[in-house]
C-alpha positions in Angstrom: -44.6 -32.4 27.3 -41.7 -34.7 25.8 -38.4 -32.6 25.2 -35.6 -34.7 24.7 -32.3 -33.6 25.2 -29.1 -35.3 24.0 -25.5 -35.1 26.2 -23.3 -31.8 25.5 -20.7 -33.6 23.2 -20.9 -31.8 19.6 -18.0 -29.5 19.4 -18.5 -26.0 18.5 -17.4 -22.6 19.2 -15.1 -23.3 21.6 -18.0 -25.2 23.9 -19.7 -28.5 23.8 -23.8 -28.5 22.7 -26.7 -30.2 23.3 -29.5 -30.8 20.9 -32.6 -30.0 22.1 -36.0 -32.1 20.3 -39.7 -32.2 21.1 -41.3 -35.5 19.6 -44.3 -33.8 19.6 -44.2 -30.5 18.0 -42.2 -27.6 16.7 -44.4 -25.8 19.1 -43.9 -27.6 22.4 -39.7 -27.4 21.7 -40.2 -23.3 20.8 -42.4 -22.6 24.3 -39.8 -25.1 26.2 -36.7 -22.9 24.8 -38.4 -20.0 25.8 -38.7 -21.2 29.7 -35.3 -22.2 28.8 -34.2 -18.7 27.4 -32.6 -20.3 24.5 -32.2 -17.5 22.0 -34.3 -18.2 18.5 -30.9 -18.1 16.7 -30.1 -21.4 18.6 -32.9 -23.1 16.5 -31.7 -24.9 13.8 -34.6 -27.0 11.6 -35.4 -29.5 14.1 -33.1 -29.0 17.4 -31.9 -25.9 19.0 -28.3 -26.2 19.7 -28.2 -25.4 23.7 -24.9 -24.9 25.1 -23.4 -27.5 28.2 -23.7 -24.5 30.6 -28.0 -24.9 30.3 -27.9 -28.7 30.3 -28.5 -29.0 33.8 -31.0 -26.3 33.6 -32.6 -28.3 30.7 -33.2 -31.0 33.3 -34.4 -29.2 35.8 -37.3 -27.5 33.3 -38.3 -31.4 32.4 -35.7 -32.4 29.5 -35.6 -36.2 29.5 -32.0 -37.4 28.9 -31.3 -39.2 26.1 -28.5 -40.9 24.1 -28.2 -39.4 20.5 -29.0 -42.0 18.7 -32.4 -42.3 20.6 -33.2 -38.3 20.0 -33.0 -38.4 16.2 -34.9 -42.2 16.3 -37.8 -40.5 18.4 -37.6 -37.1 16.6 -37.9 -39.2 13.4 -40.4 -41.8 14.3 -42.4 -38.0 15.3 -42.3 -37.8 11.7 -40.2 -34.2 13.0 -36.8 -34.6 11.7 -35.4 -32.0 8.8 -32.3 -33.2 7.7 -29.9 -30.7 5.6 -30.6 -30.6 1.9 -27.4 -30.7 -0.3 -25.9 -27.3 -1.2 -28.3 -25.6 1.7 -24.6 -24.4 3.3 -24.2 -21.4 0.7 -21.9 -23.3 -2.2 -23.2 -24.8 -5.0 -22.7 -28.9 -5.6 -19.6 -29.8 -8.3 -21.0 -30.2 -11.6 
């Protein structure tokens, strides 16, 4: 099992969040936020977004620390990454 897990630093909410990555499978992230009992809402493409309060408990279930840069080169190199597609965030591009 390889979930990756970047440092709680993206502002949101009021809190800081994690991103959570598997650069194996959708499937090994999903059963890993499970055991973590991140909610499915939390999922978000690619990444679930885990709040700073479960980074520690991340760890403890087998996360692997990793800089962010590293998570979205690994998740890539997977071939797993899902970027946003323009005008996904509910308005329509200019034009």
């Amino acid at each position: 099992m390889t979930v990756l897990i970047d440092p709680p630093r993206w502002p949101g909410r009021g809190r800081l969040w994690s991103h959570l990555v598997s650069d194996v499978s959708l499937a090994e992230l999903h059963a890993f936020a499970e055991m973590l009992g991140a909610p499915a809402r939390g999922f978000d493409r690619d990444h679930y977004d885990v709040p700073s309060e479960r980074y520690a408990s991340a760890l403890a279930l087998g996360a692997v620390p990793v800089p962010s840069r590293e998570l979205v080169a690994r998740l890539t190199g997977a071939g797993l990454r899902r970027p946003k597609r323009r005008g996904i965030s509910g308005t329509r591009p200019a034009g």
